[in-house]
Structures are given as C-alpha cells and as structure tokens.
C-alpha positions as CSV (number, residue, x, y, z in Angstrom):
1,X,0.0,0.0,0.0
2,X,0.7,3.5,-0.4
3,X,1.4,5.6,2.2
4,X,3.3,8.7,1.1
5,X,2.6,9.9,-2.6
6,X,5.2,12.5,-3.4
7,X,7.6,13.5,-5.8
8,X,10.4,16.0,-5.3
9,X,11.4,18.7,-8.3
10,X,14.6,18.6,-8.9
11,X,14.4,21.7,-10.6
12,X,12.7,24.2,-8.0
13,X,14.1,22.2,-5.2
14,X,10.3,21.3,-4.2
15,X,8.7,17.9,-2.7
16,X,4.8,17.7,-3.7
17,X,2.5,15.9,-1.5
18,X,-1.0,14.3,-2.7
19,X,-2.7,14.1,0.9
20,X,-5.5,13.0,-0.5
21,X,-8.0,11.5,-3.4
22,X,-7.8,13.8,-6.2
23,X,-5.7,16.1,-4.2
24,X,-3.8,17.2,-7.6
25,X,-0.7,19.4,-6.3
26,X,2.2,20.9,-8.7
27,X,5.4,22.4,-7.9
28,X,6.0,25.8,-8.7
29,X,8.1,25.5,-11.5
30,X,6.3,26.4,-15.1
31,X,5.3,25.0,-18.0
32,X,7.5,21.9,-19.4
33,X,9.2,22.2,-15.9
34,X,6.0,21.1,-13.9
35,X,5.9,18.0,-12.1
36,X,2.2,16.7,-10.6
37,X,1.3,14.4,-8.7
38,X,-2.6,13.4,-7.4
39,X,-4.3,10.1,-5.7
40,X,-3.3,10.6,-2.0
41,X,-2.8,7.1,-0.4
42,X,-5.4,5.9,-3.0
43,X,-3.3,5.8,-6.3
44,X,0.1,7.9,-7.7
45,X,-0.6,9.4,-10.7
46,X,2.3,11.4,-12.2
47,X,2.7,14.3,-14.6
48,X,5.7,16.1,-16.2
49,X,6.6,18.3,-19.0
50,X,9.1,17.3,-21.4
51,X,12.2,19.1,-19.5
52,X,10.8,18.4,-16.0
53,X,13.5,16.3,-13.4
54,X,12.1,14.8,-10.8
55,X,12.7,12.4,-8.1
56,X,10.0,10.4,-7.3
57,X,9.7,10.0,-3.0
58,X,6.6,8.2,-2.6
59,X,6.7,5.6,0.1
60,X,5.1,2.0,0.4
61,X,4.2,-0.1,3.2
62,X,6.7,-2.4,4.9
63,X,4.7,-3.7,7.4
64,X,6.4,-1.9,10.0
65,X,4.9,-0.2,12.6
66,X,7.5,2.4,12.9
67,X,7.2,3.1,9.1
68,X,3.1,3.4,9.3
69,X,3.4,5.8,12.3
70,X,5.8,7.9,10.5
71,X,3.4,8.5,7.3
72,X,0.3,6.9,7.6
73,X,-2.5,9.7,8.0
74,X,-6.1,10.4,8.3
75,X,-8.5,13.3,7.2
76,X,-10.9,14.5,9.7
77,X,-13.0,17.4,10.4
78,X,-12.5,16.7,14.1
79,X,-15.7,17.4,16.6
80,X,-16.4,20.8,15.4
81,X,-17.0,19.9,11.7
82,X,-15.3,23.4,11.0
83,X,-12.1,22.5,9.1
84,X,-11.0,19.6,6.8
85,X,-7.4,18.3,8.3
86,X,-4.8,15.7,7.6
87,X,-3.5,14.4,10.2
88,X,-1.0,11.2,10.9
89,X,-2.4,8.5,13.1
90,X,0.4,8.7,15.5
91,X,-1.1,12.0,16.3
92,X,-4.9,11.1,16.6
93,X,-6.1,10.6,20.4
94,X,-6.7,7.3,21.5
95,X,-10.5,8.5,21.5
96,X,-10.3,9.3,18.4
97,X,-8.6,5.8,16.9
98,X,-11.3,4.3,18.9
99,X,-14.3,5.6,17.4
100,X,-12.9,5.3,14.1
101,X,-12.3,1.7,14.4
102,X,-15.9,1.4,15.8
103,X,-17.6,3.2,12.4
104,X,-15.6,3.1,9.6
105,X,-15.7,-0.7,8.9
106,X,-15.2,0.3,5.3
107,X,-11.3,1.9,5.5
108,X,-8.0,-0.8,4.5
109,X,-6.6,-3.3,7.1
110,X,-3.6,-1.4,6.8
111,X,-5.5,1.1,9.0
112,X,-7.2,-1.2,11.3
113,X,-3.7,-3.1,12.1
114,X,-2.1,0.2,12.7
115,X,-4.6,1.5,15.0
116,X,-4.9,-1.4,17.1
117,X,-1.3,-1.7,17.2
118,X,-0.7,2.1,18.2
119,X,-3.4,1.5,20.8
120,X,-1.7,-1.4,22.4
121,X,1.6,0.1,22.0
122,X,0.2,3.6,24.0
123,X,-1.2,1.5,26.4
124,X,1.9,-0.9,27.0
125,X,4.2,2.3,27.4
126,X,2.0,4.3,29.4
127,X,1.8,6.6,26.8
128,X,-2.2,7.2,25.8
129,X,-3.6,10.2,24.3
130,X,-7.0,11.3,25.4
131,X,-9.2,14.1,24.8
C-alpha cells in the first residue's frame, strides 16, 4: 500500500504531496518544468513536462509499525465539523482511533492493524492520548 505519494522537483528544489483522493498538487516550476502528482494514499498518478527532473519520493508499506506511524495519516474534520485536516495516526487521540475503528468498517486493514497496534503500544508504554 501507499502511504506517502510525493515527488520531489529537482528543478525548483520542491517535494509535492498528494494528501488526499484527487488532491492534484504541482510544484511551482512552469510549463514543461512542472511536475504533478494526485491520488493521495489511494493511487500515484504522475505528470511532467518534457524538460521536467524529478525524483519520485513516494513511500510503500513495509509492514512496519515504525514506518506506518511515521506516514500513515487520516483526514478528519475533528468534533467541530469546521475545518478539513490531515493528520498522521500517530497524532490522533486514543479516542479518536477508537471511534474510528468502531464506524468506519469500510477503511484498508492497513488502517485497522495500525490503530490497534498504536493503541496497544500507548497502552503498554503508558503513553495514551486522550481528549
């Protein structure tokens, strides 16, 4: 699985993040310069100009819980329903991991395995975030 979709431009010295689905983002360079990239942790999809040098930085899943932690995240409008965010797991409350695991039965088992296993981990290290 996906969990970081980036691509760094060599040119303008710029990495690009796709947060999110169809969250198309561009570096700042222009025309056949441009690099894209768009699918968040849903699908990579690249673009370039003909001149364009790019690095691509996207990271996969290694089934590591250190590596989820570090770029595994989740978009929430939190209680107040104000503002869209994207935030990483490792930063959601223990709250918050727990009603997520209780109503979205439709997210990836990537998620469910790293939110169970950052619960347990919190909780064997004395270490739980609450709201």
């Amino acid at each position: 699985m996906l969990l970081k979709n980036s691509i760094y431009c060599n040119h303008c010295k710029t990495e690009i993040i796709s947060k999110h689905v169809h969250d198309f983002v561009s570096c700042k360079c222009k025309g056949e310069n441009r690099v894209t990239t768009d699918g968040g942790n849903y699908y990579q999809h690249y673009g370039y100009g003909d001149t364009a040098f790019f690095t691509i930085t996207s990271v996969y899943d290694d089934a590591k819980l250190e590596t989820r932690l570090k770029y595994l995240t989740w978009g929430t409008y939190g209680k107040s329903e104000d503002e869209f965010k994207v935030k990483l797991v490792k930063d959601l409350s223990d709250n918050h991991i727990c009603a997520i695991l209780n109503t979205q039965k439709h997210i990836p088992k990537v998620y469910i395995e790293t939110m169970e296993d950052l619960i347990i981990w919190r909780e064997e290290n004395n270490e739980m975030i609450l709201e």
